[in-house]
LUMDREN-483155 format. One record per residue (C-alpha): x, y, z. Coordinates in Angstrom, 2 decimals, padded with zeros to 5 digits. Layout:
# LUMDREN-483155
NODE       c1       c2       c3
NODE        X        Y        Z
...
# end
This chain:
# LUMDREN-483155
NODE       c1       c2       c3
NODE   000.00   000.00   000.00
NODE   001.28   003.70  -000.59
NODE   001.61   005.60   001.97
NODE  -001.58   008.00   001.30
NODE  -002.89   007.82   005.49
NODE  -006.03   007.78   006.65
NODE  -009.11   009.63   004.82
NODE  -011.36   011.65   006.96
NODE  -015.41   011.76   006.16
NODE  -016.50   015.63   005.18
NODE  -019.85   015.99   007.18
NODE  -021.46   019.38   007.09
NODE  -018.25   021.15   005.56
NODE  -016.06   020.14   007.66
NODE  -013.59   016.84   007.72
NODE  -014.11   014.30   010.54
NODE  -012.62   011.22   011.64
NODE  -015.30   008.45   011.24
NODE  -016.42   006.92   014.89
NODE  -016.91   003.26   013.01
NODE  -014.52   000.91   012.42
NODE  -011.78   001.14   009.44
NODE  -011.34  -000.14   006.51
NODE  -009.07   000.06   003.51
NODE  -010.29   002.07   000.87
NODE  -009.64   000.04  -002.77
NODE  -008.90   001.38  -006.13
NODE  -011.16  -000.90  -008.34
NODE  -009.27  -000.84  -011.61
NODE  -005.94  -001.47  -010.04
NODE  -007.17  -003.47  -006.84
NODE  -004.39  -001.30  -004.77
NODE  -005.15  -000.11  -001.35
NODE  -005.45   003.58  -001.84
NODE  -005.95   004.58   001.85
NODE  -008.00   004.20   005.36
NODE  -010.97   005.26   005.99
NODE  -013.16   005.07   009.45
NODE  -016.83   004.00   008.85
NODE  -019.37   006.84   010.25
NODE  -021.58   005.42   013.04
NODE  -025.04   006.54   013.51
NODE  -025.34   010.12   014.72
NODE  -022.27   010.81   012.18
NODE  -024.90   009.56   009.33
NODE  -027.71   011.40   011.06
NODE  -025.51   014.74   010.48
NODE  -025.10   013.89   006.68
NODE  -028.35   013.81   006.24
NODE  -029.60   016.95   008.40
NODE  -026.78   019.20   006.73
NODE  -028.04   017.50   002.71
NODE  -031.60   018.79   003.95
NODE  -030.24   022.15   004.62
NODE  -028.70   022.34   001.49
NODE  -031.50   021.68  -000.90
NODE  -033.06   024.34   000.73
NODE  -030.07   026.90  -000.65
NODE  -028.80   027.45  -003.63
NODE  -027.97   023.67  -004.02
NODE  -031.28   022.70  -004.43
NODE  -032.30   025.69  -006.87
NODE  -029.50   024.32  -009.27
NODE  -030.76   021.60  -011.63
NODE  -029.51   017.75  -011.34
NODE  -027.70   018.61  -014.64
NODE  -026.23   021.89  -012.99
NODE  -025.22   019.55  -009.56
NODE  -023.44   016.92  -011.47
NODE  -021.00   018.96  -013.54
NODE  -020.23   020.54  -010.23
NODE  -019.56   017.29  -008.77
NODE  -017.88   015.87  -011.84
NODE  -015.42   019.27  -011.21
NODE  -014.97   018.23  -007.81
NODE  -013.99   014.95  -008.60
NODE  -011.32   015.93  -011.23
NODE  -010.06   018.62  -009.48
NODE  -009.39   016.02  -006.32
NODE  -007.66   013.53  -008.34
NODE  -005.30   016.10  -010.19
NODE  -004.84   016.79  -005.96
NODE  -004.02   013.45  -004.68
NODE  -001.54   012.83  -008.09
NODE   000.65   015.51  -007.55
NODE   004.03   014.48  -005.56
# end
């Protein structure tokens, strides 16, 4: 496994260190371990959900499922180039 540490969960903008137990996170086109991550327990999960409800009451919900996705799609790109860099 490289030596990438242990990924945090990002509840209600902010990163957290999951209160269930860990696992390795796989790549599934290589099968390599990428990284750690700790499994959110309950009230972690009940947080998700309260701060998604908040949100599609803002501007994220006013954006379109079309709009949402390329944002995502961004986000996702823009992590990878990220986590590649040396």
């Amino acid at each position: 496994m490289s030596n990438l540490g242990e990924f945090e969960n990002f509840i209600d903008s902010a990163f957290v260190a999951g209160a269930g137990r860990r696992f390795e996170d796989i790549d599934p086109t290589t099968g390599e371990v990428i990284g750690l991550v700790h499994e959110a327990d309950r009230a972690q999960v009940d947080l998700v959900v309260t701060a998604a409800q908040r949100a599609l009451k803002g501007p994220w919900g006013e954006m379109s499922e079309a709009d949402r996705s390329t944002l995502l799609v961004r986000l996702y790109a823009d992590t990878r180039n990220i986590c590649a860099k040396p």
